[in-house]
C-alpha positions as CSV (number, residue, x, y, z in Angstrom):
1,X,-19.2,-128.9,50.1
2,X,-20.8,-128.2,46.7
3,X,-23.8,-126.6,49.0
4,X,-21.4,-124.2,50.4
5,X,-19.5,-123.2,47.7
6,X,-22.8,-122.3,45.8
7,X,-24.5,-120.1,48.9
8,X,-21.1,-118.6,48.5
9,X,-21.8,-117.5,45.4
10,X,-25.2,-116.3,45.8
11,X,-24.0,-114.3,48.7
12,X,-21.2,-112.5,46.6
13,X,-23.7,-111.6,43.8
14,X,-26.2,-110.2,46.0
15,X,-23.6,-107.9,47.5
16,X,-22.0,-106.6,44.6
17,X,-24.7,-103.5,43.8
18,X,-23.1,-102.7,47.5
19,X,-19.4,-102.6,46.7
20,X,-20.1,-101.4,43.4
21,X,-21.9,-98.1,45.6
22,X,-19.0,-98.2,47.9
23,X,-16.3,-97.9,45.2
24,X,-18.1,-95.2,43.1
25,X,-18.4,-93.0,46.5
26,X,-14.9,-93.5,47.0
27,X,-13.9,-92.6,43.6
28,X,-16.0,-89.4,44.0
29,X,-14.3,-88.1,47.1
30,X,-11.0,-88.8,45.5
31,X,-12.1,-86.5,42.8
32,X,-13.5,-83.9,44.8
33,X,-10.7,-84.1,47.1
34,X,-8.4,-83.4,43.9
35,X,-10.8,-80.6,42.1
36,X,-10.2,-79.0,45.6
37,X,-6.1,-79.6,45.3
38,X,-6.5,-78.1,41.8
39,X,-8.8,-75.0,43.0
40,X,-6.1,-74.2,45.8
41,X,-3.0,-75.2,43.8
42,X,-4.3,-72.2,40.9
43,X,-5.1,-69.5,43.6
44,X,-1.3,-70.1,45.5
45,X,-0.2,-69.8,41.5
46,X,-2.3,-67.2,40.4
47,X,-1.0,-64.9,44.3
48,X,2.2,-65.5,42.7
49,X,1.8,-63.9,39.5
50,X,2.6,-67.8,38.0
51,X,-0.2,-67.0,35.5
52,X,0.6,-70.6,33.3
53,X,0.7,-72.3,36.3
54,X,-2.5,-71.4,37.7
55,X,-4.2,-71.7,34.2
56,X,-2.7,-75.1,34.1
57,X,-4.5,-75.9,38.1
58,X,-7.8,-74.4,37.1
59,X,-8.0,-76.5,34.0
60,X,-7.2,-79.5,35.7
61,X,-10.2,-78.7,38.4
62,X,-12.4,-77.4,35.1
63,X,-11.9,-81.2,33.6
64,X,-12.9,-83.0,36.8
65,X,-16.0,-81.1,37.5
66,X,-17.3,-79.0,34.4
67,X,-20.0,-77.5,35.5
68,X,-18.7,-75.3,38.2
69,X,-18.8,-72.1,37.3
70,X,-15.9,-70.8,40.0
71,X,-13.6,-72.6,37.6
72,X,-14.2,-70.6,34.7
73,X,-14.3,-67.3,36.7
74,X,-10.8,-68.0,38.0
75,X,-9.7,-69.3,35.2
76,X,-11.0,-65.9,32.7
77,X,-9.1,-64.4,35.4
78,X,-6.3,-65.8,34.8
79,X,-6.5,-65.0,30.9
80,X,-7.3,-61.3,31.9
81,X,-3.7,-61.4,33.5
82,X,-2.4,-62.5,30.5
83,X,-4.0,-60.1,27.8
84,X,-5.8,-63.6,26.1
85,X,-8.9,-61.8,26.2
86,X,-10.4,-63.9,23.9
87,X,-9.9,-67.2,26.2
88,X,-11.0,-65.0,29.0
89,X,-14.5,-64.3,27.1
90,X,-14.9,-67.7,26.3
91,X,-15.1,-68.9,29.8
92,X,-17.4,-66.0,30.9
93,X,-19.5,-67.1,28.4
94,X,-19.4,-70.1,29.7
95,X,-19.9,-69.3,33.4
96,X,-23.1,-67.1,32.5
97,X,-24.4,-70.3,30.3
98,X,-24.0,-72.1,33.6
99,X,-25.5,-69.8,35.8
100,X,-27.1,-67.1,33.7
101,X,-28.5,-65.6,37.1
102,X,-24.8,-64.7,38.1
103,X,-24.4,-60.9,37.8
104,X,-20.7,-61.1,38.6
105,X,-20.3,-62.8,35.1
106,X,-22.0,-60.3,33.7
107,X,-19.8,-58.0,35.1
108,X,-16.7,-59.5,34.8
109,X,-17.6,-59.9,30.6
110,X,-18.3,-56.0,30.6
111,X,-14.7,-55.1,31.9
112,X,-12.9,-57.2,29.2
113,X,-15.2,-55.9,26.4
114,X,-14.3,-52.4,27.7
115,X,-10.2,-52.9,27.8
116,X,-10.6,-54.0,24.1
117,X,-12.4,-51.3,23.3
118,X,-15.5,-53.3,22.3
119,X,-17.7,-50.8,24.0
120,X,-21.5,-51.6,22.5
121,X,-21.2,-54.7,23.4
122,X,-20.1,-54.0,26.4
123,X,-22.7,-51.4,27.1
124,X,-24.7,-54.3,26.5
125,X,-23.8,-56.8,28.7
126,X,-23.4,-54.2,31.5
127,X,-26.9,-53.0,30.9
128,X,-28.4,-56.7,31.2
129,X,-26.8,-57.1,34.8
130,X,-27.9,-54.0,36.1
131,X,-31.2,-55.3,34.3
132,X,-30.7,-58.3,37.1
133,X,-29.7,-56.0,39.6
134,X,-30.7,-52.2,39.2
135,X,-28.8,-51.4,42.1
136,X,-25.5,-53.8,41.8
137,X,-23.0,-50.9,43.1
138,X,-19.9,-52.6,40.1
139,X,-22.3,-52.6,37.6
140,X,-23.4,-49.2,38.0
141,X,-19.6,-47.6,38.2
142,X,-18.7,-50.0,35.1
143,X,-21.5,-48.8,33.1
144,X,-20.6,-45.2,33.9
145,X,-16.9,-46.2,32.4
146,X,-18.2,-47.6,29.3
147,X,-19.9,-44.5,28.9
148,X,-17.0,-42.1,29.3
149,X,-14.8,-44.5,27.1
150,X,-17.4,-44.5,24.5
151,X,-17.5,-40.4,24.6
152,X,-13.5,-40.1,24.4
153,X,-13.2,-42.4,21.4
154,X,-16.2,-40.1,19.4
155,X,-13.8,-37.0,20.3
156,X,-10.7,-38.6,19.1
157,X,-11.6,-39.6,16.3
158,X,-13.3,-36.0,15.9
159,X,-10.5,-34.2,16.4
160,X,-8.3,-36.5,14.4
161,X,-10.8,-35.6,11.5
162,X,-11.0,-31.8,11.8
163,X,-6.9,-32.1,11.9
164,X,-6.7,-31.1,15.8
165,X,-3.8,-33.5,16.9
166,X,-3.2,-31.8,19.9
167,X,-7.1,-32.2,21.1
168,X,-6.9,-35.8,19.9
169,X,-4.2,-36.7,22.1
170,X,-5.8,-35.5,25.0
171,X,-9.1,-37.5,24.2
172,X,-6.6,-40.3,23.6
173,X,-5.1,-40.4,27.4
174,X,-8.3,-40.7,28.4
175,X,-9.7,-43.4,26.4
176,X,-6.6,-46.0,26.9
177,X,-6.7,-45.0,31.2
178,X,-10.2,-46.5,30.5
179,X,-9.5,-49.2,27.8
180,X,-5.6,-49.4,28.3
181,X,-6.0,-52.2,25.6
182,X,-7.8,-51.3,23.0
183,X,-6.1,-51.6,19.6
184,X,-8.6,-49.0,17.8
185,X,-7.3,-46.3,20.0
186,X,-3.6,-47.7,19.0
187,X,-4.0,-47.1,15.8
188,X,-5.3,-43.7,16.0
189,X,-2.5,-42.7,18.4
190,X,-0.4,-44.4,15.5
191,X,-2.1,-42.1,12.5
192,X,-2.2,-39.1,14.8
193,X,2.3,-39.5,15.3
194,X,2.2,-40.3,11.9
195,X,0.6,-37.0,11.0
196,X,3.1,-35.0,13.4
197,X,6.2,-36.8,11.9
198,X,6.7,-39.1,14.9
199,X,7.6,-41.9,13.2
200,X,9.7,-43.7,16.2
201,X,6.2,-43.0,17.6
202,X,4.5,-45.1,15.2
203,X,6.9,-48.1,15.6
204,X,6.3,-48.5,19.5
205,X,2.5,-48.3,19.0
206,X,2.3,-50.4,15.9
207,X,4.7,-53.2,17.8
208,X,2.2,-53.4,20.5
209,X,-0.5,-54.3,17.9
210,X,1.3,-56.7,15.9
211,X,2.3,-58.4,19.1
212,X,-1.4,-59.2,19.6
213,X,-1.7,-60.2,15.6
214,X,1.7,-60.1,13.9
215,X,-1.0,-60.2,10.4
216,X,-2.2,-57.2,11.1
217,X,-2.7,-55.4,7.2
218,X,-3.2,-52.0,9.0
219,X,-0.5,-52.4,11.5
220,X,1.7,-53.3,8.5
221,X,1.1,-50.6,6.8
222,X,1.6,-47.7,9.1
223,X,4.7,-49.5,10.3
224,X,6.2,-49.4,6.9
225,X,5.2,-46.1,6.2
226,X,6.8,-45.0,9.6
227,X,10.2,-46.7,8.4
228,X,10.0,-45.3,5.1
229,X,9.9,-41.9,6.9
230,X,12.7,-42.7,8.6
231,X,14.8,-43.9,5.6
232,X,15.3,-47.5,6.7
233,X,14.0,-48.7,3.4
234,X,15.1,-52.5,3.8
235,X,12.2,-52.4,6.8
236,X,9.7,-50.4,5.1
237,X,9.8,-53.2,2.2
238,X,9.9,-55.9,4.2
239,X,6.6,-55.0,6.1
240,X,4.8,-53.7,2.8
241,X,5.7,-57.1,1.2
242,X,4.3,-59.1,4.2
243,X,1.2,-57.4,3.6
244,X,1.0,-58.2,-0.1
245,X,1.7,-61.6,1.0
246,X,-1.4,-61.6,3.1
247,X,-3.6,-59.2,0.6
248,X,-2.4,-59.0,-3.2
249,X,-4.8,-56.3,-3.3
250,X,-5.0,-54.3,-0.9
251,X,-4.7,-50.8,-2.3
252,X,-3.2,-49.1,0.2
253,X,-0.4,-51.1,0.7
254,X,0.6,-51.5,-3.2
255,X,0.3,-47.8,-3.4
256,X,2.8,-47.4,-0.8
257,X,5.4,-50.2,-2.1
258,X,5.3,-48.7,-5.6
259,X,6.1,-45.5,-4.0
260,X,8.8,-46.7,-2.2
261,X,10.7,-48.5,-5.6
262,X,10.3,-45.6,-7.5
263,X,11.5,-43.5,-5.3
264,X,14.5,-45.5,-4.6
265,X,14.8,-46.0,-8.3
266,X,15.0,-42.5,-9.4
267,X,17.1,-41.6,-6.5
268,X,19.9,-44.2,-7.6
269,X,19.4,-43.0,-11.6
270,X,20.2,-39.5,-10.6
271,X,23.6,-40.5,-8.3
272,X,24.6,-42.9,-11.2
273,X,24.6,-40.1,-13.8
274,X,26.5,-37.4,-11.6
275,X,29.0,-40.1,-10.7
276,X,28.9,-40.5,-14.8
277,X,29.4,-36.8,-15.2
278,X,26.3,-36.6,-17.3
279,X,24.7,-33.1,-15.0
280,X,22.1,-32.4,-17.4
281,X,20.4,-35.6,-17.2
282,X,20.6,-36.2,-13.7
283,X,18.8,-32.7,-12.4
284,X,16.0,-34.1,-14.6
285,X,16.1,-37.2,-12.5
286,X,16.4,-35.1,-9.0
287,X,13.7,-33.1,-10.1
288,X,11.4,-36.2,-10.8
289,X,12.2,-38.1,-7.3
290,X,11.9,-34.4,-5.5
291,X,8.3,-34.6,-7.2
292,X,7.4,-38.1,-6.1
293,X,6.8,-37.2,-1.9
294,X,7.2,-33.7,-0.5
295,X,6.7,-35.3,2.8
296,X,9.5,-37.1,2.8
297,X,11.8,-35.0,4.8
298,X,15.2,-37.2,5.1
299,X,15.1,-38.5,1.5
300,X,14.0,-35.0,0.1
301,X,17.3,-33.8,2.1
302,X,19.4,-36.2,0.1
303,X,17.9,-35.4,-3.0
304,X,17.6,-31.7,-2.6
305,X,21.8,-31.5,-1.7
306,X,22.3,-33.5,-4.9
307,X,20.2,-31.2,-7.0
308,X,22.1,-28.5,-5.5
309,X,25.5,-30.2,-6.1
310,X,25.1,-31.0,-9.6
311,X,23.7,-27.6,-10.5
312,X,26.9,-25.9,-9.0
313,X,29.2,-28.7,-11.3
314,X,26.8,-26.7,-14.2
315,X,27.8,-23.2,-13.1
316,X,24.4,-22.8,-12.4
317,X,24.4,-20.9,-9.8
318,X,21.3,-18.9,-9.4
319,X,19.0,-22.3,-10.3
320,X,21.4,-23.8,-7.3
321,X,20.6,-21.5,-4.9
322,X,16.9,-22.5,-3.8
323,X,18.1,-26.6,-4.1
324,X,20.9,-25.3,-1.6
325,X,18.2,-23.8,0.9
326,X,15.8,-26.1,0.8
327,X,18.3,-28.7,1.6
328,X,19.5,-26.5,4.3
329,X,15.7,-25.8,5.9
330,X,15.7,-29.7,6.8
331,X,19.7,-29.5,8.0
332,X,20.6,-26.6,8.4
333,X,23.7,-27.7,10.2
334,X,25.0,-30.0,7.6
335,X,28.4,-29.5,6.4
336,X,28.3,-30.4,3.4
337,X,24.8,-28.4,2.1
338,X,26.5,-25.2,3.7
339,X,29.7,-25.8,1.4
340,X,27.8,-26.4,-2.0
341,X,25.7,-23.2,-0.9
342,X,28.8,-21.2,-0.6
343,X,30.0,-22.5,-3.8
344,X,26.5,-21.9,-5.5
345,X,27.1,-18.0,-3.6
346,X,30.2,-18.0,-5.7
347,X,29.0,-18.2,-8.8
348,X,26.4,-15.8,-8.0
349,X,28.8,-12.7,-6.4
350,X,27.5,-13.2,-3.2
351,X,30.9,-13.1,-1.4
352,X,29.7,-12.7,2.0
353,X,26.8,-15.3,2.0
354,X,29.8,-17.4,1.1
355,X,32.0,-16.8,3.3
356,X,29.3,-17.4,6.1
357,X,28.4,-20.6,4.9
358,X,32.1,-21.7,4.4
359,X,32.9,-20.5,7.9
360,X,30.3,-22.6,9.1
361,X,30.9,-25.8,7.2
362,X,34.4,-25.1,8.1
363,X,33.6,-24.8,12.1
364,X,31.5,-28.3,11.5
365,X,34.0,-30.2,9.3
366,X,37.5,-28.5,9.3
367,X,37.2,-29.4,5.6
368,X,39.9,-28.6,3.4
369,X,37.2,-28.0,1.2
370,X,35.5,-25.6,3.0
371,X,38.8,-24.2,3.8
372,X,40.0,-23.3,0.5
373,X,36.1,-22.0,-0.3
374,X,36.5,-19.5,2.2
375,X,39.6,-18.2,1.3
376,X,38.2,-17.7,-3.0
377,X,35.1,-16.0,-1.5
378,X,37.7,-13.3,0.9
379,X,39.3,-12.7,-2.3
380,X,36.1,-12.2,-4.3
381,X,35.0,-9.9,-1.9
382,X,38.6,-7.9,-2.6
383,X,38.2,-8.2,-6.1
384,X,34.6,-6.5,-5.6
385,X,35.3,-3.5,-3.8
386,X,38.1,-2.5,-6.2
387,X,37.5,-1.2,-9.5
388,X,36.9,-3.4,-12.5
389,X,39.0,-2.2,-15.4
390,X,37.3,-4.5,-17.8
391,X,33.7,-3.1,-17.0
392,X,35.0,-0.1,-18.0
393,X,36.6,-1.0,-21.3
394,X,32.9,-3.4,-22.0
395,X,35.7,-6.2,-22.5
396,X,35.3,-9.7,-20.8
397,X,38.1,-11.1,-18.7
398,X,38.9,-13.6,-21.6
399,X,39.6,-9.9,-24.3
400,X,42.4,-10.4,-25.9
401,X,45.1,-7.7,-26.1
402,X,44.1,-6.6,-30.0
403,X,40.1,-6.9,-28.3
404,X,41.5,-4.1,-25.2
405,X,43.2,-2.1,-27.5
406,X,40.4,-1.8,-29.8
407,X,37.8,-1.2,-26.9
408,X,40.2,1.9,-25.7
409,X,40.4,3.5,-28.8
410,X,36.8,3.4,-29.3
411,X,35.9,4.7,-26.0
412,X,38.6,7.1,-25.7
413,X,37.4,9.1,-29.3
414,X,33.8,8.5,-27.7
415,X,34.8,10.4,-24.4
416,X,37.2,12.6,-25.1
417,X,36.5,15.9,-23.5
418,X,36.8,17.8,-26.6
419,X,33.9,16.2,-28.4
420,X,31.8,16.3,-25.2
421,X,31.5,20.1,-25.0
422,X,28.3,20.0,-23.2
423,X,28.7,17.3,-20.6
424,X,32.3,18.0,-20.4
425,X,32.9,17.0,-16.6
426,X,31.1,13.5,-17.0
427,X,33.5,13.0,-20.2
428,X,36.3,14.1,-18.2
429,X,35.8,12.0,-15.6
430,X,35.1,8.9,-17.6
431,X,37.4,9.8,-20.3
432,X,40.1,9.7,-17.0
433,X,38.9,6.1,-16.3
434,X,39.4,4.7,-19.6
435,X,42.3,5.9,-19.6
436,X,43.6,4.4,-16.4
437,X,41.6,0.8,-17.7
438,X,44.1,0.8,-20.4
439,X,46.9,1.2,-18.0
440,X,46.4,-1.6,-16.4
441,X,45.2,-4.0,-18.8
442,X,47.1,-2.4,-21.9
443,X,50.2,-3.8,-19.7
444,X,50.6,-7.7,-19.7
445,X,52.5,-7.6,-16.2
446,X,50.0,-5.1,-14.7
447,X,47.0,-7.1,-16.2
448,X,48.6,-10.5,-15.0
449,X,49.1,-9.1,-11.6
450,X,45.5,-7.6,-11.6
451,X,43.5,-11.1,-12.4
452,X,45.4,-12.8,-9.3
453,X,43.9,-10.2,-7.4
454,X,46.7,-8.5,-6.1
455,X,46.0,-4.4,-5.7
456,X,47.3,-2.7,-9.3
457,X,45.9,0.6,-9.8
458,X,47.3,3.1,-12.3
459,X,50.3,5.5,-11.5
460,X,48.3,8.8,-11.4
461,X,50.4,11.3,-13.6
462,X,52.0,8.7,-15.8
463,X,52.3,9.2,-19.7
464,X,49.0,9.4,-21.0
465,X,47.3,8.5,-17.6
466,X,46.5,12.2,-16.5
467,X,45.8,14.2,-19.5
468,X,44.2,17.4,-17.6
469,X,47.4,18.2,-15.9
470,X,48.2,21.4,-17.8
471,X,50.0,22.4,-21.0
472,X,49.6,21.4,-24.4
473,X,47.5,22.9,-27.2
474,X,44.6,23.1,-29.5
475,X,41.4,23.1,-27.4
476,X,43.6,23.9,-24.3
477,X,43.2,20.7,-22.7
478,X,46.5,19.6,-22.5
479,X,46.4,16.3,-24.2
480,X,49.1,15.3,-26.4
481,X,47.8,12.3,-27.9
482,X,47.7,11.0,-31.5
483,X,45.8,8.6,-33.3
484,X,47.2,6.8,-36.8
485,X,45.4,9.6,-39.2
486,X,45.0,11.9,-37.1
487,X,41.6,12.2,-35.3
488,X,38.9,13.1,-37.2
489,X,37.4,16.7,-36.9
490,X,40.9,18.1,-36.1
491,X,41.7,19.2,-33.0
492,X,45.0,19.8,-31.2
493,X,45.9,16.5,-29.3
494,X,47.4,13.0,-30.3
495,X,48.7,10.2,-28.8
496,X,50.5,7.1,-30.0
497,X,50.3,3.6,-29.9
């Protein structure tokens, strides 16, 4: 029994290199039999757009048998799908280091070098498999479209330097149908909408980049200049200050920020003092924010109908003016700039620019405001056309009665007719006018009625009014009028007061 038991033994041992064979050749078509599950299971995934999914499968098939290279080609492919270019170049590189004789590898490494836009290197790598195979058909027509994308970038860039936007746009189109990822040509389409004011533009093609590297320092900084353009200061800071984070220094980006607060800064000084009433400070603080960015179109606009405001509060009418239009040139539909231009017209006489802007601000609005402007400038306008008795008298609207009186006698002993021998029609006639200033304004009723506008000219004929009607004595003028002391160098007239 013992006998058996040990050839027992001895027979197990000697078989057990055997089993041990057996097992591991098993095991091995297990594995192959799953790598193959794997390799099918990615390509059903990868028909079906299931990108993750079929990463996931080719992974699985890369970890049981890394060194076949179709793993890594469908796998890049996969990337490729998913704009992970990077993972996508890292298996190609690994696929050539496997088989450096595979010119599909090559190839394949070329095209995702050319979507980013990393065209030497592609040139390169294109170059090496047509090295392998001169006459490799792909390589050939890849090589050709690094080329052409390497040609459009040197003309964007260019044109983008010699100012030609137009030019650079069209260099641009053809560039990203060729490298339809590349973040350099972004960023130049970015600048270049910048540059033409586009600055919705410039968030669209600055949010693909950050997508791709939400650190971006450049990114950042064009984005928050295109918000600042836009007024939405909140944003703007917020994208300058996530720069800062990243770069303390960056020079750019400080330059901006500081811009931004200051800005901002003298903006809010220059509404706080208007609100305060204090006009004469705050034009100084409008005037130093108008200074700070020309550029800035929608801020300048807010700034520009302040100025113009605040000047008007001043009576300063002809200083208010170009605030008024340059406010206007941005907006020239706003309702507001066209009322404080009709009120800076006002001040200035121009009754009809007035009314036109208040008609329009009116037609926008239906203002009260703009309502009641329109109605002061119709009656400027009157006022205008008639004839202004205090010009005549060299009195101002505030004269006094003692100031008319005193202007009347002057000018009537200046004019008279009888001491103007040689220009006696001109005296006449202005001697006439005097005469019928002091009607009106010699009369508190007829002088009260007369500043409210309302139509009060003299009643031709009237006592003293029309002294050349006939009669009298002395020169044979017919005036009857007498001065307290008679007037000096005789003659035969007087007249009372």
């Amino acid at each position: 029994m013992r006998i058996a038991c040990d050839r027992h033994r001895q027979l197990m041992i000697s078989f057990a290199p055997i089993v041990l064979l057996v097992s591991a050749i098993n095991l091995l078509g297990v594995f192959a039999s799953n790598a193959g599950s794997y390799l099918k299971s990615g390509d059903e995934s990868f028909s079906n757009r299931e990108y993750f999914a079929a990463i996931r499968h080719y992974t699985s098939f890369i970890e049981i048998d890394p060194d076949a290279s179709i793993g890594y080609s469908k796998r890049a492919a996969a990337y490729i799908q998913q704009k992970r270019y990077k993972d996508a170049l890292r298996d190609l590189d690994k696929l050539v280091d496997i088989d450096p004789s595979y010119v599909n590898g090559y190839l394949q490494r070329s095209q995702v070098l050319r979507q980013t836009c990393e065209l030497d290197e592609a040139e390169s790598v294109v170059s090496k498999a047509l090295g392998m195979k001169p006459g490799h058909a792909g390589a050939k027509k890849e090589l050709s479209m690094v080329t052409q994308a390497k040609d459009a970038l040197k003309q964007v860039e260019s044109s983008y330097e010699n100012n030609d936007f137009t030019k650079a746009e069209e260099h641009l189109e053809v560039l990203l149908s060729l490298s339809p990822d590349c973040s350099k040509a972004r960023f130049l389409r970015a600048r270049i909408l910048l540059k033409k004011k586009d600055y919705a533009g410039v968030v669209g093609e600055t949010g693909f980049i950050l997508k791709e590297n939400e650190d971006d320092l450049d990114a950042l900084l064009l984005r928050g200049q295109a918000y600042y353009y836009l007024s939405d200061f909140d944003v703007a800071t917020r994208h300058y200050q996530k720069g800062l984070r990243l770069d303390p220094e960056h020079s750019s980006l400080k330059k901006e920020y500081f811009k931004l607060k200051n800005l901002l800064k003298k903006t809010k000084n220059a509404e706080d003092l208007f609100e305060k009433g204090k006009f004469r400070k705050a034009v100084e603080q409008y005037n130093e924010a108008l200074s700070l960015d020309p550029e800035h179109e929608a801020q300048n606009f807010v700034l520009y109908l302040g100025l113009c405001k605040t000047l008007v509060k001043l009576g300063r009418g002809k200083e208010a003016l170009p605030a008024c239009s340059s406010a206007l040139k941005i907006d020239g539909e706003h309702a507001e700039a066209l009322l404080q231009s009709g009120e800076a017209k006002i001040l200035v006489e121009d009754w009809e620019g007035a009314m036109s802007d208040f008609k329009t601000s009116f037609h926008k609005s239906q203002s009260q405001s703009a309502r009641e402007g329109l109605h002061r400038a119709e009656k400027g306008l009157k006022l205008s056309k008639r004839r202004n008795w205090y010009e005549i008298l060299g009195v101002e609207t505030t004269a006094s009665a003692s100031d008319i009186k005193r202007a009347y006698k002057k000018l009537a002993l200046q004019w008279h007719p009888d001491k103007n021998v040689d220009n006696k029609e001109e005296a006449e006639r202005k001697f006439q006018d005097i005469a019928a200033a002091y009607e009106v304004l010699g009369d508190e009723d007829k002088r009260t009625r007369y500043d409210r506008g309302e139509d009060e000219e003299p009643q031709m004929g009237g006592p003293g009014f029309n002294p050349f009607g006939g009669g009298g004595g002395g020169s044979g003028s017919g005036f009857t009028f007498t001065f307290e002391g008679g007037f000096p160098g005789g003659g035969g007239f007087g007249f009372n007061f």
